[in-house]
CHARMM-style PDB file with segment names, atoms N, HN, CA, C and O in Angstrom:
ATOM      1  N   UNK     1     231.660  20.541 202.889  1.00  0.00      PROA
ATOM      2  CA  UNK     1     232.145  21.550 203.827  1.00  0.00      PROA
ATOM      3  C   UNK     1     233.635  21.748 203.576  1.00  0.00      PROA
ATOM      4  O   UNK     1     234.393  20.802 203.357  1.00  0.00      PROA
ATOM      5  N   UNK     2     234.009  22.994 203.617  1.00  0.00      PROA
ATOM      6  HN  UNK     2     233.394  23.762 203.794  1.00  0.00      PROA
ATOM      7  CA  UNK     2     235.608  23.449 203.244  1.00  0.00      PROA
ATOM      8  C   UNK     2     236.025  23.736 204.857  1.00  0.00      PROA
ATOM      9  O   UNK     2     235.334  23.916 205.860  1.00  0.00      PROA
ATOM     10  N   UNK     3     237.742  23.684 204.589  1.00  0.00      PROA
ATOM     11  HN  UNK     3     238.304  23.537 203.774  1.00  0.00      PROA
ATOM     12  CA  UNK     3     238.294  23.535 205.730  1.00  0.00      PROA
ATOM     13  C   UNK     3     238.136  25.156 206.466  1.00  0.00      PROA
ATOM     14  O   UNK     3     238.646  25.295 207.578  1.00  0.00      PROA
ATOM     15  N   UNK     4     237.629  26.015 206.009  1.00  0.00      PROA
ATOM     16  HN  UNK     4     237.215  25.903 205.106  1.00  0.00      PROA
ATOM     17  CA  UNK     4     237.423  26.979 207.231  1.00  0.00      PROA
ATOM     18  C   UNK     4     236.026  27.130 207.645  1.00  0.00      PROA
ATOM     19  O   UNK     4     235.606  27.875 208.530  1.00  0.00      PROA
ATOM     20  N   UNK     5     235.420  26.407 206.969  1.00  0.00      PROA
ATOM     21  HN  UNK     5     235.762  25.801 206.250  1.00  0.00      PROA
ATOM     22  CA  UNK     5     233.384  26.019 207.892  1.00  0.00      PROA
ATOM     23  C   UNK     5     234.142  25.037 208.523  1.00  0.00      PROA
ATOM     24  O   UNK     5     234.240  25.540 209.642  1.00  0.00      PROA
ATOM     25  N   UNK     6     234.757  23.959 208.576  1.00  0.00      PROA
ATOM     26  HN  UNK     6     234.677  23.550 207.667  1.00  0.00      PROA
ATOM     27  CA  UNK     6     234.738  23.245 209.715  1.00  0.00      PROA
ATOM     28  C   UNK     6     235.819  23.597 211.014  1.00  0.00      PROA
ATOM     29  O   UNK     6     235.774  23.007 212.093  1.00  0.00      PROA
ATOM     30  N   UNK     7     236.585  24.448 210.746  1.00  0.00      PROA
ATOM     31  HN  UNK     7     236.622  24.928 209.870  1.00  0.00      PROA
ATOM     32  CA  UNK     7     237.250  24.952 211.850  1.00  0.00      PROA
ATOM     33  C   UNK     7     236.145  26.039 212.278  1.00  0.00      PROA
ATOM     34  O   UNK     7     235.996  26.060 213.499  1.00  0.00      PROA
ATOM     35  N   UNK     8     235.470  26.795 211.694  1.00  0.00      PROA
ATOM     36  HN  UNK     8     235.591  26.778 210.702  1.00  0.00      PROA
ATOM     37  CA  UNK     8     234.571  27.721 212.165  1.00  0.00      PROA
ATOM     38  C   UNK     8     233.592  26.523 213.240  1.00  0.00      PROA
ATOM     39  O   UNK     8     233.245  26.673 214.412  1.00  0.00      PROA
ATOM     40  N   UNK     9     233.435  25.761 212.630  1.00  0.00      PROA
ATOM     41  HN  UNK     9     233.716  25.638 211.678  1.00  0.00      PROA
ATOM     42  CA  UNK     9     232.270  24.963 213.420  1.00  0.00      PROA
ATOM     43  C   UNK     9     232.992  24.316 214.503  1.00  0.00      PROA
ATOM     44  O   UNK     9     232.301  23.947 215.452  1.00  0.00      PROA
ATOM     45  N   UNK    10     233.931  24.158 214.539  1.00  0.00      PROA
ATOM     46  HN  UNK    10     234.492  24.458 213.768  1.00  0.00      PROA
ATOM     47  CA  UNK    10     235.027  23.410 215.849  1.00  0.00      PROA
ATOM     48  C   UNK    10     234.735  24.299 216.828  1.00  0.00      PROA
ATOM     49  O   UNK    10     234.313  24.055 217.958  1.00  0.00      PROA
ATOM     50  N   UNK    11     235.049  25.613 216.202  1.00  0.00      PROA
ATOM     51  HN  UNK    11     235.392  25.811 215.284  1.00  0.00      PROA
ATOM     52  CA  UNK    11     235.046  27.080 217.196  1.00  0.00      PROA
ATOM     53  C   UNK    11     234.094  27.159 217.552  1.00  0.00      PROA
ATOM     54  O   UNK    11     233.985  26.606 218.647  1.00  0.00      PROA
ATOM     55  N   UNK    12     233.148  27.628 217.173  1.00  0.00      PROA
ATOM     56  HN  UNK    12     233.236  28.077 216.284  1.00  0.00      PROA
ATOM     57  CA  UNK    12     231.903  27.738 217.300  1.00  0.00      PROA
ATOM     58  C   UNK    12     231.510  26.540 218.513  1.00  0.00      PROA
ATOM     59  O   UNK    12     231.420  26.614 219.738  1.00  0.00      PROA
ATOM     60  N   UNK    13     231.389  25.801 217.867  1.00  0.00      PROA
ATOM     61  HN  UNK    13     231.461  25.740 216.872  1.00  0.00      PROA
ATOM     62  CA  UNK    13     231.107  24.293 219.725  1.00  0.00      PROA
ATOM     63  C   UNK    13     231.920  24.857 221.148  1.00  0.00      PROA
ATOM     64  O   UNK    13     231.491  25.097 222.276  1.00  0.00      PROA
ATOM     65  N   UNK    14     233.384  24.955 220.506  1.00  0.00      PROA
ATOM     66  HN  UNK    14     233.733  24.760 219.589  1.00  0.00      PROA
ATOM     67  CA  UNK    14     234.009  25.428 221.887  1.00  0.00      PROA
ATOM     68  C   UNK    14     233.473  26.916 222.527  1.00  0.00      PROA
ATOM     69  O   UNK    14     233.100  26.781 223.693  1.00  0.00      PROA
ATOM     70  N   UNK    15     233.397  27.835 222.180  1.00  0.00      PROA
ATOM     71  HN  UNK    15     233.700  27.944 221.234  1.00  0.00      PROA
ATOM     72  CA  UNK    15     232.467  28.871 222.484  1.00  0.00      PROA
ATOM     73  C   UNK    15     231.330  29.166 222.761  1.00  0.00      PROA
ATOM     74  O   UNK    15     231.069  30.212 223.356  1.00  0.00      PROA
ATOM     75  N   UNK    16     230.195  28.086 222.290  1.00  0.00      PROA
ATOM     76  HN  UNK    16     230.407  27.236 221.807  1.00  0.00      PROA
ATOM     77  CA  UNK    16     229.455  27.626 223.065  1.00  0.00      PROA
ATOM     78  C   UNK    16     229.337  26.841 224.389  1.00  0.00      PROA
ATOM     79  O   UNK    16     228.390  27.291 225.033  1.00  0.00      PROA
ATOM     80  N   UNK    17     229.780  26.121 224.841  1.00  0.00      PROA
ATOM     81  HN  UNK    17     230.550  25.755 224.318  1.00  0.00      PROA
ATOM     82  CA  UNK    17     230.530  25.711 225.729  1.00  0.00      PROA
ATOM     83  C   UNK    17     230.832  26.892 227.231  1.00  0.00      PROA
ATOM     84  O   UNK    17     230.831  26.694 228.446  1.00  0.00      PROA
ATOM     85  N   UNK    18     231.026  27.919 226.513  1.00  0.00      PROA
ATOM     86  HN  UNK    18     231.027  28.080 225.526  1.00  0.00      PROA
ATOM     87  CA  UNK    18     231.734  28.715 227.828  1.00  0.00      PROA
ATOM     88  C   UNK    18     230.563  29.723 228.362  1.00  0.00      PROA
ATOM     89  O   UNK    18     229.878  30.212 227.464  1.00  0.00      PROA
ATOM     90  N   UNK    19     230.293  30.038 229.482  1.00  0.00      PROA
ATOM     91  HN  UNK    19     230.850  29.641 230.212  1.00  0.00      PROA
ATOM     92  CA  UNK    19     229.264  30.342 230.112  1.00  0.00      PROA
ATOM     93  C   UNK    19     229.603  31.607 229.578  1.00  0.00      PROA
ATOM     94  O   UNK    19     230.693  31.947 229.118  1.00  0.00      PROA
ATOM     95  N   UNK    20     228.286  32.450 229.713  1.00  0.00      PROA
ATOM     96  HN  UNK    20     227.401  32.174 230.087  1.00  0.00      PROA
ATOM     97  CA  UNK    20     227.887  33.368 229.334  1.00  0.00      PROA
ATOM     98  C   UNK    20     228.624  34.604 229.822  1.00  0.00      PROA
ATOM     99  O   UNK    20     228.501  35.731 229.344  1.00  0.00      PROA
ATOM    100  N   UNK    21     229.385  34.257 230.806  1.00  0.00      PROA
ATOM    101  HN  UNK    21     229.485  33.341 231.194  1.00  0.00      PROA
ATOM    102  CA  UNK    21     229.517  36.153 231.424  1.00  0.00      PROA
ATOM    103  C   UNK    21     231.113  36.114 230.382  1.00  0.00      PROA
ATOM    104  O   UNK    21     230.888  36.959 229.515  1.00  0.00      PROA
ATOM    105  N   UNK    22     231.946  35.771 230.230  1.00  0.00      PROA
ATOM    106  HN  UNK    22     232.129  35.085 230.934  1.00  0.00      PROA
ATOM    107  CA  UNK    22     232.828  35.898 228.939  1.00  0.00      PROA
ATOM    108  C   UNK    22     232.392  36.524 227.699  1.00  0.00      PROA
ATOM    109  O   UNK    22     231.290  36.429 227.159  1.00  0.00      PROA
ATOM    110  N   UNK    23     233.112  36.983 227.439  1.00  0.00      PROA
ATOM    111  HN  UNK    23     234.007  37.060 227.878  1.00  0.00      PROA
ATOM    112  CA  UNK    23     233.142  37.849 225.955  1.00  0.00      PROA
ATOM    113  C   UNK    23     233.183  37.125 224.557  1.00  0.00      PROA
ATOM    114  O   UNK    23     234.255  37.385 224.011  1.00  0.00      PROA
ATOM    115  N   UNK    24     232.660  36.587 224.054  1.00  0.00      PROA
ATOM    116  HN  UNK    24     231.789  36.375 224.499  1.00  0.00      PROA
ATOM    117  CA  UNK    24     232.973  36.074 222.885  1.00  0.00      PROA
ATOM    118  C   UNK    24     232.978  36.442 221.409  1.00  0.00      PROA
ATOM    119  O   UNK    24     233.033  35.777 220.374  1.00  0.00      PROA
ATOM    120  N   UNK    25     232.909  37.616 221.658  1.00  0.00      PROA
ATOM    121  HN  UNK    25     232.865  38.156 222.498  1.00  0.00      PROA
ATOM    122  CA  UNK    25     233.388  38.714 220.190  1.00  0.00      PROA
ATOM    123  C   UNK    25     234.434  38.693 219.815  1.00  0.00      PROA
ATOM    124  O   UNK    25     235.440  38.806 220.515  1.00  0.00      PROA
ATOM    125  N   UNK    26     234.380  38.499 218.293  1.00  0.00      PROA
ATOM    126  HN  UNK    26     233.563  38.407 217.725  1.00  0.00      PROA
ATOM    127  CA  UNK    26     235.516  38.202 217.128  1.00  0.00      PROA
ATOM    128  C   UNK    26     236.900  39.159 218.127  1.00  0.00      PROA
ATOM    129  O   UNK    26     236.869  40.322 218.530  1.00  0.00      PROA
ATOM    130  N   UNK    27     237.338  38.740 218.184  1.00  0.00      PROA
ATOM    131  HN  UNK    27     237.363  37.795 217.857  1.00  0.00      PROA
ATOM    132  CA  UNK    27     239.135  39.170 217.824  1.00  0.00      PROA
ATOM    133  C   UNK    27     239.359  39.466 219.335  1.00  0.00      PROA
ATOM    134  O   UNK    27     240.306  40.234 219.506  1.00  0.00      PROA
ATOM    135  N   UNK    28     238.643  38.997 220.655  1.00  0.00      PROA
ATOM    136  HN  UNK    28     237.874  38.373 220.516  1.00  0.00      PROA
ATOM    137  CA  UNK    28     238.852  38.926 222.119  1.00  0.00      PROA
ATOM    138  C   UNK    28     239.605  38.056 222.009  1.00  0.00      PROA
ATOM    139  O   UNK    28     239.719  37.343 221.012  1.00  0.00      PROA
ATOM    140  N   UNK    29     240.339  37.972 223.189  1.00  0.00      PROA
ATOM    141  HN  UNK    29     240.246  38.551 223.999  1.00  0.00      PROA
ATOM    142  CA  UNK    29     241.159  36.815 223.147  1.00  0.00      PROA
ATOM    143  C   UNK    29     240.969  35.392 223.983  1.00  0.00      PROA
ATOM    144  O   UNK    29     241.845  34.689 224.488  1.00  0.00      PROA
ATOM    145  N   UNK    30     239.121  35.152 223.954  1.00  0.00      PROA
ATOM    146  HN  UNK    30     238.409  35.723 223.545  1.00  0.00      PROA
ATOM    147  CA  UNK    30     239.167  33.783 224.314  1.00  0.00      PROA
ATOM    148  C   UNK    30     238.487  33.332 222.664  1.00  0.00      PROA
ATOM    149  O   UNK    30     238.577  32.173 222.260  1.00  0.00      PROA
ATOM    150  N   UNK    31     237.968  34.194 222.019  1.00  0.00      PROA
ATOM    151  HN  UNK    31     237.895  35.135 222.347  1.00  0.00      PROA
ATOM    152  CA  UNK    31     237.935  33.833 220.435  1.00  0.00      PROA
ATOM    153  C   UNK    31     239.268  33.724 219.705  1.00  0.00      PROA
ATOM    154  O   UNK    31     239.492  32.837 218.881  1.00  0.00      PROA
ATOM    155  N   UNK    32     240.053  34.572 220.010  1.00  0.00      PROA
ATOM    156  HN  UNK    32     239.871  35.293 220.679  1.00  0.00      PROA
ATOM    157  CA  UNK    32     241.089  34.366 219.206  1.00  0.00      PROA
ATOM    158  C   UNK    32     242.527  32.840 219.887  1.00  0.00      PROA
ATOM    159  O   UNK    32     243.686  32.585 219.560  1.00  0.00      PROA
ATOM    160  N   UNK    33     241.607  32.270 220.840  1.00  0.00      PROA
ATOM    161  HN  UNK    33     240.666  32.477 221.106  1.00  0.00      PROA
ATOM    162  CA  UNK    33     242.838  31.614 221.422  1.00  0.00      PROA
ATOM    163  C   UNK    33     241.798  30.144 221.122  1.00  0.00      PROA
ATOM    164  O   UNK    33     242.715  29.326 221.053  1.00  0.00      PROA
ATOM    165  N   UNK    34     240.781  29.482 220.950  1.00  0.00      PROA
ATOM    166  HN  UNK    34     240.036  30.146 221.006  1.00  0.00      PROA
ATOM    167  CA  UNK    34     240.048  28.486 220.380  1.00  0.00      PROA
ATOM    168  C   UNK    34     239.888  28.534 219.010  1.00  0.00      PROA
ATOM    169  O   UNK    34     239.496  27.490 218.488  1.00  0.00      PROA
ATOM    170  N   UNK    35     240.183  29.897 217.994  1.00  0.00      PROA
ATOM    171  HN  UNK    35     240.502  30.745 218.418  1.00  0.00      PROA
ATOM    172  CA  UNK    35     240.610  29.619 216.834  1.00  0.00      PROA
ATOM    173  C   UNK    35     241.937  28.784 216.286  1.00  0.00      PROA
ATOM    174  O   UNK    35     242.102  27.892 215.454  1.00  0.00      PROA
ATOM    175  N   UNK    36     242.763  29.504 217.145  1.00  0.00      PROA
ATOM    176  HN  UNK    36     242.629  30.229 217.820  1.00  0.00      PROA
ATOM    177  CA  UNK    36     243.968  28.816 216.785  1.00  0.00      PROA
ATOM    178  C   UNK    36     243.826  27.363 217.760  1.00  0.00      PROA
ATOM    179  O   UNK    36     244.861  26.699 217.709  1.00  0.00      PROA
ATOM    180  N   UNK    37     242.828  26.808 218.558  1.00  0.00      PROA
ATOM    181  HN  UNK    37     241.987  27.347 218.599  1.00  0.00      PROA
ATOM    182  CA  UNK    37     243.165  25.287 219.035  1.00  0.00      PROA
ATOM    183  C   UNK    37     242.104  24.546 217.817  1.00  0.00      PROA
ATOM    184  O   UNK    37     242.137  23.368 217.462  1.00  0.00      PROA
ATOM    185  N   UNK    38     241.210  25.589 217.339  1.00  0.00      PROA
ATOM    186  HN  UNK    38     241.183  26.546 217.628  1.00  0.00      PROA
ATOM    187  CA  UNK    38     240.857  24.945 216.138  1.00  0.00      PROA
ATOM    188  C   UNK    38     240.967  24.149 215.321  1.00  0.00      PROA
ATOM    189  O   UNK    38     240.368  23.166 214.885  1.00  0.00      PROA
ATOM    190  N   UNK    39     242.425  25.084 215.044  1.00  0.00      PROA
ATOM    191  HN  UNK    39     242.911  25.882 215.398  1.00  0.00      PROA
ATOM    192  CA  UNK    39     243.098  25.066 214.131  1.00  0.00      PROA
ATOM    193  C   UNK    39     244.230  23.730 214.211  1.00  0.00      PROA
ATOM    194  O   UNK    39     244.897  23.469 213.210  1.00  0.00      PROA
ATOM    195  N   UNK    40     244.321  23.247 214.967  1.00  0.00      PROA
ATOM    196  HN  UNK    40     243.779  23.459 215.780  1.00  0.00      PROA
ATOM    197  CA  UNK    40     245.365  22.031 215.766  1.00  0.00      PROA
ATOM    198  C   UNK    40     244.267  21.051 215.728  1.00  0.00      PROA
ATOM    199  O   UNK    40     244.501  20.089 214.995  1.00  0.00      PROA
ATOM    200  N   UNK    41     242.967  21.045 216.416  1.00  0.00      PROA
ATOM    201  HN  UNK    41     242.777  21.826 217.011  1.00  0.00      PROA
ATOM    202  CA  UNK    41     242.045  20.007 216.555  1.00  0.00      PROA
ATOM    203  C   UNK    41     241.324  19.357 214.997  1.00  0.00      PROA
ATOM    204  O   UNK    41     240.702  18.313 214.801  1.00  0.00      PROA
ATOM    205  N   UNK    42     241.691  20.389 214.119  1.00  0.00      PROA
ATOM    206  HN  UNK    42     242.197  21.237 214.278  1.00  0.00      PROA
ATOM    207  CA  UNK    42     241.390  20.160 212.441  1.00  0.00      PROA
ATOM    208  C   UNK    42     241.795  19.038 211.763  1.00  0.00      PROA
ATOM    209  O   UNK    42     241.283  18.221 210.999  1.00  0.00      PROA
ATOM    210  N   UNK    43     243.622  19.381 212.623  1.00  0.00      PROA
ATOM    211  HN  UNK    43     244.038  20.045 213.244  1.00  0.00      PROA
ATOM    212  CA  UNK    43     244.400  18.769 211.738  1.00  0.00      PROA
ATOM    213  C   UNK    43     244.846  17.696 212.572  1.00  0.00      PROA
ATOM    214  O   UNK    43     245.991  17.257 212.469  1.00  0.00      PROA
ATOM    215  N   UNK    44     243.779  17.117 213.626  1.00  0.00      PROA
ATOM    216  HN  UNK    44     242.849  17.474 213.710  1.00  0.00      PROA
ATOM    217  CA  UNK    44     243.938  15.796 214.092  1.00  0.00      PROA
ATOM    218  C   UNK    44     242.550  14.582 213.254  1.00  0.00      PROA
ATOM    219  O   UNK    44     242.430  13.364 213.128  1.00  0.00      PROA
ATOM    220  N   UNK    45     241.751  15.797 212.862  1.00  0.00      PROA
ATOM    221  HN  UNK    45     241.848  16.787 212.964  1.00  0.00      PROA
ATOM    222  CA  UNK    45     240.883  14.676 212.143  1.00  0.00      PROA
ATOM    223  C   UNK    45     240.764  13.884 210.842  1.00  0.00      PROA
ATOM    224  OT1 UNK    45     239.870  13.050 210.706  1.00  0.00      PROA
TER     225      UNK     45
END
């Protein structure tokens, strides 16, 4: 796995996670704000 499948897959868990009536289409900004904690939670592992 390369480092943007596993930030995709970080994301992906956290967005699952959030109940359904939220928006979770590319480039909203509760997708675009768990990409970038992704992106921090990556580079703790």
């Amino acid at each position: 796995m390369n480092y943007n499948e596993e930030i995709a897959d970080i994301q992906s868990d956290m967005l699952n996670e959030m109940p359904s009536e939220y928006s979770k289409v590319k480039g909203n900004w509760l997708w675009e704000m768990f990409k970038a904690f992704s992106v921090k939670i990556y580079d703790f592992l």
